[in-house]
N, C-alpha and C positions, 0 to 999 in steps of 0.2 A: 660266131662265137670265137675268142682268142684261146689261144692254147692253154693259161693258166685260167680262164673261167672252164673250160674242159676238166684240165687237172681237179681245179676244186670243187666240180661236181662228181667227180670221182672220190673225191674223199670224201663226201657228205652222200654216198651213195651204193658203194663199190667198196673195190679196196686198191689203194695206191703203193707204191713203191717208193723209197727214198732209200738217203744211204747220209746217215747224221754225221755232221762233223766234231761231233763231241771231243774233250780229249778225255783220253781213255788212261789212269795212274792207279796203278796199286800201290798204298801203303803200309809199308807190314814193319814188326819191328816191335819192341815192349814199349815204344815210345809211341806208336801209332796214334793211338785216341788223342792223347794230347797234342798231336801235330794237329791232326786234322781238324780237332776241337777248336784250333786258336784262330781257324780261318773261317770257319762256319759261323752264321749267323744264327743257328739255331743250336740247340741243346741236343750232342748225338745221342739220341734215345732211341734206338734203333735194335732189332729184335734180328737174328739171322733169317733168310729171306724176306726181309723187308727194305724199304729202300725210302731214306729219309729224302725229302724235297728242300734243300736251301738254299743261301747264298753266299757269295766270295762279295767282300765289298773291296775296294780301291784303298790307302789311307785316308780319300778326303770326304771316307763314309757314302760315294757313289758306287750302285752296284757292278761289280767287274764280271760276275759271273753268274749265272744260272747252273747250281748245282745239286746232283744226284748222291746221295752217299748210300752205298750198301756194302754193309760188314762180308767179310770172308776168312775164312781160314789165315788165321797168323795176321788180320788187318784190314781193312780197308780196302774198298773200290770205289773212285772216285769219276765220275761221268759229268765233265761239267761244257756248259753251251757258253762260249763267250770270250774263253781262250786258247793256245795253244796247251799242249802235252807238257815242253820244254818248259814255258813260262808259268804252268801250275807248279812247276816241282820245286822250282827257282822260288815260286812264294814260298810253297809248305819249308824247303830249307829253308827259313830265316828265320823258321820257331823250332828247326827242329837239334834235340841234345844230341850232340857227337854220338857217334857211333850205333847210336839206339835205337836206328829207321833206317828203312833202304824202302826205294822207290823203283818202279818201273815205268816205263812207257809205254802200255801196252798196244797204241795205236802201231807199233813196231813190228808187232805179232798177228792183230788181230784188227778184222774189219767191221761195221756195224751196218747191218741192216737193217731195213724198219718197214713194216708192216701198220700201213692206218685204213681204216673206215667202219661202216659199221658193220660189213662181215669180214674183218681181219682176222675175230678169232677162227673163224670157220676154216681159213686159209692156215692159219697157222697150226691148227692143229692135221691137220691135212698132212703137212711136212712134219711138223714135229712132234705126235702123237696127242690121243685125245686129253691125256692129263691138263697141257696146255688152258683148255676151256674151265680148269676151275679158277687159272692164278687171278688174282685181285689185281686192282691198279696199284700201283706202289709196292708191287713185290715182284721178284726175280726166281727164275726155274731155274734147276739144272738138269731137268728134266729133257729131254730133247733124242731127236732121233740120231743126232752123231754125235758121239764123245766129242766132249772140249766143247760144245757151244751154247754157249749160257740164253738165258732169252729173258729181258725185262719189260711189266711191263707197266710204261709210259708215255706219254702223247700230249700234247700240248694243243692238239686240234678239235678237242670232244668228242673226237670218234675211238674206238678201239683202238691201240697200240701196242706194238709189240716190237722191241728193240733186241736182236740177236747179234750180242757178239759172236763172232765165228774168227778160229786160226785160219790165216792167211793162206794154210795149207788147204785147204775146206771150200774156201771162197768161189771156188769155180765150180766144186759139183753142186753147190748151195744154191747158186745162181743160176745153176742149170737145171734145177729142181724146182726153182721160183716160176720162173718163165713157163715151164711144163704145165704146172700147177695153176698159173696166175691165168691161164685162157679160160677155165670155170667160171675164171670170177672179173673175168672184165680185164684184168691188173692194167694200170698204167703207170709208168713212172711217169713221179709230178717233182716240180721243181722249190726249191727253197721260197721263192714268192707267194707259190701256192698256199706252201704250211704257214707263212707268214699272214697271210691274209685268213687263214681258220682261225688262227690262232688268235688273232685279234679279235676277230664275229666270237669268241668265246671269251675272252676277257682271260687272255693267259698273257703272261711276260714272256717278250720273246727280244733278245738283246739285241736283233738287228732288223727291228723296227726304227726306224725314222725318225729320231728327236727323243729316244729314248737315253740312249748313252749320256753319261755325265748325269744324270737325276740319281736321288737316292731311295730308298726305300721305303721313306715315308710320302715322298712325291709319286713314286709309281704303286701306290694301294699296296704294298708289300709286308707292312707290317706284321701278319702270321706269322711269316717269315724270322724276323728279326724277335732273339732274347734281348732285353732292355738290362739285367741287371748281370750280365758279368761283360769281359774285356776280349774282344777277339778284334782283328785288322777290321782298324775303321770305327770303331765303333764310337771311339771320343767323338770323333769327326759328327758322326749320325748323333751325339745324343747334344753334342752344341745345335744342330740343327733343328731336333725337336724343342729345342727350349725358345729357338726364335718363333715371331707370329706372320714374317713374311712369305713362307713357302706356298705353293701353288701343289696341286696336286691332280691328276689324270683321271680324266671321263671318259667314258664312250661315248661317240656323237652319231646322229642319221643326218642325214640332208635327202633331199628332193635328185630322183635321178634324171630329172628330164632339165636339174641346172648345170651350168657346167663345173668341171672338176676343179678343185680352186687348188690355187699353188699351196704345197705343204713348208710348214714352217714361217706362214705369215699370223698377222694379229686374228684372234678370236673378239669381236664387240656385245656389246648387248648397251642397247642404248647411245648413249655419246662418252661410253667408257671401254676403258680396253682393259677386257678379263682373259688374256689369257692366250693360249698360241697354240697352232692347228699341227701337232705334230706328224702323224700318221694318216693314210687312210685311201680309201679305192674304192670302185664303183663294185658291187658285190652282186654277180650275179643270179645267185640265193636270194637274198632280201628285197634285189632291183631296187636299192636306193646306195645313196654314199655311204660308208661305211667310214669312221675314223674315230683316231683319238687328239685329244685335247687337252693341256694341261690350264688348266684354269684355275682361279682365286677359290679358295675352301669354301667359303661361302655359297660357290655355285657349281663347286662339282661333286653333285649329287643326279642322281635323274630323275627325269619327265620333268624339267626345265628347259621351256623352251623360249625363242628371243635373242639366241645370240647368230651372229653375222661373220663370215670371215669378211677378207678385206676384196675378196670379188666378189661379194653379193649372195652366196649362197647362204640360206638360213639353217642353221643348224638346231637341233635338241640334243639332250642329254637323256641315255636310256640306261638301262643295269645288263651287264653282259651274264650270262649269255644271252645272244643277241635271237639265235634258233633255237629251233625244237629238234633236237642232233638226232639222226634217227637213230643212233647208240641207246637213245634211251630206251627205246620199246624194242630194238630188236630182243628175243631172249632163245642163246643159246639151247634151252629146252625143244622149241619149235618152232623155231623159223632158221631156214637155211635159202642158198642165195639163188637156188638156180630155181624157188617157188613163191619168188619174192613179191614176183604179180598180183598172185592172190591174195598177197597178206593186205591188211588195213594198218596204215600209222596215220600217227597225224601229219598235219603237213607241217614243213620245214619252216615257212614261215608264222610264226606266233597270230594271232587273230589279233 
C-alpha cells in the first residue's frame, strides 16, 4: 500500500492531521459587507456563528477562489482555498471606499489546524471541550480550551472537520497536545493529495485538482454557489457564458482498476466522437477502481452513462458523487466512540 492510499484510509476511517493553506483576512470597517459582498458570488446571508460557503471568481468569470465567509465582531472573516493572504486584500481593495475598511492578514498571527475523519469529533472535543460535539457543519466555536483559538467546522472530504485557528503563540502547546491525544485515535498526518483525492470520491471543488483551474462555475456544477441577478467580480463574464450553448460541463467518472491508468488531460470518446477531456483522477483504494473527473458535452454529463473511452483504452462511466458510504454518516456522537469501534456495525464504504 503507498503512503497516500494509507493517509486516505485514515480519513475515511480514523482521524487525520493536516494543516490548510487557506488565506486567512479579516475585514472590519462600516464599509465591510459591501467589500466583501462585491467579491462573493453568493448573497452574505450569514447569521453570527455561521459560516457562508462561496466563491471568488477571476474578471473572466473563472473560479479563483473557494471561499469561507463568517461574520465577527466589527466585520468579517474570510478563509479562502485558492489564494494567497496578500492577493485577497489586493482584490477586496479595489472595491473598497477610502478610509472605511482596514484588513488584516491574519495568516501573520495565526496557524490552522485541521482535524478530519469520522471520529474527529471525538478528538476534538477531547482537546477542546465537549461543547465542541454539538457545532454543525458550517459553523464556527469560540468555544475551545485556550483563549484566542477559534475552531470551524468545515471539510471538504465527507468526513468530520474541524479547522482551529490558533495564535502563533499557542501553536506549539497545541501540537503538543495533538500528538498526546492523536495515539487514542490512530492520528496520522496526511498529505494535501490525500484530501485531494476524498475530496473528489465526494464530489467537493477542490482548486488544485487537475484541469480544474480556468473553468467557471457553470462548468464545474457550481451553480448553488453563484447569485445570477446582482454585479460582483466576474460576473458579466459568467452570465455571457451562461447565455452561450457550447460549454462542457464536469462528471464523475469509474473505470475498471485492473486497466491501466490513462494519462490525465487527454480526449474523453464515446463512439467515433470526441465528448470531452479526462481532467482529474487516481486509482482509489476505497472503491478499488479509477476514480476521475471529466469535463464533457452537457448532453452526457449526467450519470450511469456508460460507453465513453479515453484515448488509452480505458472504458469509463459516469456516476453521481458521492462516490461512498462516508462512515461520517452513521458514526453518532451519542454512541459510538473510537476505541469500540470493532463492535460497531456500518455499512461498508463501498455502495452495493
Amino acid at each position: 500500500m503507498s503512503e497516500v492510499d494509507a493517509e486516505i484510509r485514515t480519513i475515511r476511517s480514523a482521524v487525520a492531521l493536516h494543516r490548510p493553506g487557506f488565506a486567512q483576512v479579516a475585514v472590519r470597517g462600516p464599509a465591510a459587507y459591501e467589500v466583501v459582498d462585491a467579491v462573493s458570488t453568493r448573497d452574505l446571508f450569514v447569521r453570527t456563528g455561521q459560516i457562508l460557503h462561496s466563491l471568488i471568481l477571476a474578471e473572466d468569470g473563472t473560479v479563483e477562489a473557494d471561499l469561507y465567509v463568517c461574520p465577527e465582531a466589527g466585520g468579517l472573516l474570510l478563509l479562502a482555498d485558492g489564494v494567497e493572504g496578500g492577493v485577497l486584500i489586493e482584490m477586496l481593495q479595489r472595491h473598497a471606499p477610502a478610509g472605511e475598511v482596514t484588513y488584516e492578514d491574519r495568516s501573520a498571527t495565526h496557524s490552522l489546524v485541521a482535524l478530519e475523519g469520522p471520529y474527529a469529533w471525538e478528538m476534538a472535543t477531547v482537546i477542546g471541550g465537549p461543547e465542541l460535539v454539538t457545532l454543525g457543519y458550517m459553523q464556527r466555536s469560540a468555544v475551545y480550551s485556550r483563549e484566542g483559538v477559534t475552531c470551524f467546522r468545515i471539510g471538504t472530504t465527507g468526513e468530520y472537520g474541524y479547522v482551529l485557528q490558533v495564535p502563533l503563540a499557542l501553536v506549539e502547546g497545541l501540537s503538543a497536545e495533538v500528538a498526546a491525544v492523536g495515539v487514542r485515535f490512530d492520528l496520522r498526518e496526511v498529505s494535501p493529495t490525500a484530501l485531494e483525492r476524498c475530496a473528489l470520491e465526494n464530489g467537493f471543488y477542490c482548486p488544485r485538482h487537475r484541469g480544474v483551474r480556468g473553468l467557471n462555475p457553470l462548468e464545474l456544477q457550481l451553480q448553488w454557489r453563484v447569485t445570477h441577478d446582482r454585479v460582483y467580480r466576474g460576473s458579466a463574464a459568467l452570465q455571457e457564458s451562461r447565455a452561450r450553448d457550447d460549454w462542457r460541463r464536469v462528471a464523475w467518472v469509474l473505470g475498471r482498476l485492473e486497466d491501466p491508468a490513462p494519462a490525465l488531460g487527454g480526449a474523453v470518446r464515446r463512439g467515433e466522437s470526441e465528448v470531452g477531456v479526462l481532467l482529474a483522477g487516481h486509482r482509489s483504494p476505497i472503491l478499488e477502481c479509477f476514480v476521475g473527473l471529466a469535463l464533457l458535452d452537457r448532453g452526457l454529463a449526467h450519470p450511469w452513462i456508460d460507453g465513453f473511452f479515453t484515448a488509452d483504452g480505458l472504458e469509463l462511466r459516469t456516476e453521481a458523487p458521492p462516490l461512498l458510504h462516508n462512515r461520517s454518516l452513521f458514526v453518532d456522537p451519542r454512541k459510538h466512540i473510537y476505541a469500540a469501534r470493532e463492535a460497531d456495525a456500518f455499512p461498508p464504504l463501498v455502495p452495493a
